[in-house]
C-alpha positions in Angstrom: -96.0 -138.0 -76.5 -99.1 -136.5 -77.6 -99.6 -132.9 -78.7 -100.1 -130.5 -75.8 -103.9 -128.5 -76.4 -104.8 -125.5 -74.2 -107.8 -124.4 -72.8 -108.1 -121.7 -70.4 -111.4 -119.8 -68.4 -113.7 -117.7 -70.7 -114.4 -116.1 -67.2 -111.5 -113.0 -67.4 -112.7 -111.9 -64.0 -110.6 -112.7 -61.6 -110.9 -113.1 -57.6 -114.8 -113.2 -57.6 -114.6 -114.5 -54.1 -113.7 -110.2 -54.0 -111.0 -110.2 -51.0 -108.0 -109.0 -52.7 -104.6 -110.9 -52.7 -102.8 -108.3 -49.9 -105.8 -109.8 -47.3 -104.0 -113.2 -48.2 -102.7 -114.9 -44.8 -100.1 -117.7 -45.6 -101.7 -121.3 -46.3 -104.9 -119.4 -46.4 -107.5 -121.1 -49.6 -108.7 -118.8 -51.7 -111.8 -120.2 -53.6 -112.1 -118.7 -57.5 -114.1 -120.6 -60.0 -113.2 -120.3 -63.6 -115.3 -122.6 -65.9 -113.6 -123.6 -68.8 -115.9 -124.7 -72.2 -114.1 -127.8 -73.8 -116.7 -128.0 -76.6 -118.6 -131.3 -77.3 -115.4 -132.9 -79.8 -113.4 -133.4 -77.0 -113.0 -137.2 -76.7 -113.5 -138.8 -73.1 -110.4 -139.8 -71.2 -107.6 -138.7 -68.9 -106.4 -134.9 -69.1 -103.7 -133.1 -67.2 -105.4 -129.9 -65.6 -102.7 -127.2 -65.0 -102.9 -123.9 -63.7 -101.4 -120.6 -65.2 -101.4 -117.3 -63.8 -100.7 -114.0 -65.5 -99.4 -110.8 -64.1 -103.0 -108.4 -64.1 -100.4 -105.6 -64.8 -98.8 -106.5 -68.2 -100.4 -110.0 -69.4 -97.3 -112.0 -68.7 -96.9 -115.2 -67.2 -96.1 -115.9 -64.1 -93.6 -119.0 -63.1 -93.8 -121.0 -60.0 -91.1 -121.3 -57.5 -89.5 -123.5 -60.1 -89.1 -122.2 -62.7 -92.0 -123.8 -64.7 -94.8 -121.5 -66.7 -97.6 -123.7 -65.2 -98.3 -125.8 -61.8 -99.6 -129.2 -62.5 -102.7 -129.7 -60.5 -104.2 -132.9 -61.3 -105.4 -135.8 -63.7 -109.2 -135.3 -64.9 -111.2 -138.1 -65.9 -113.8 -137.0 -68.8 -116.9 -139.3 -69.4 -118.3 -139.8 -72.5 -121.9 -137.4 -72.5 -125.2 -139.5 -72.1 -126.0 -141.1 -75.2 -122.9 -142.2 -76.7 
């Protein structure tokens, strides 16, 4: 298995789309962007993007309905930049 890396949002900021979670209605999307800056050495392929979310009151992570510390969201598929 090969070595888990993480990279998370340089954005901090959280909620930009600025309705706050107790205006939530179940099932409702929320849309928050968070870029997140892999740097040029990453080598093109398949990554696993997962999402973490920390308690805005203390830091802490918070785990899913699981147990787990992150939710598996999807494989991304990284091209090679123009001119390699």
């Amino acid at each position: 298995m090969a070595p888990v890396t993480w990279w998370r949002s340089t954005t901090a900021t959280r909620n930009r789309a600025a309705s706050p979670p107790p205006s939530w209605a179940p099932g409702q999307l929320i849309y928050d962007y968070h870029p997140i800056a892999l740097g040029a050495a990453l080598p093109a392929g398949a990554y696993q993007l997962v999402l973490r979310v920390y308690n805005a009151g203390d830091g802490s992570i918070l785990l899913t309905t699981s147990g787990e510390d992150h939710y598996p969201v999807g494989l991304v598929q990284l091209q090679p930049a123009e001119g390699e």
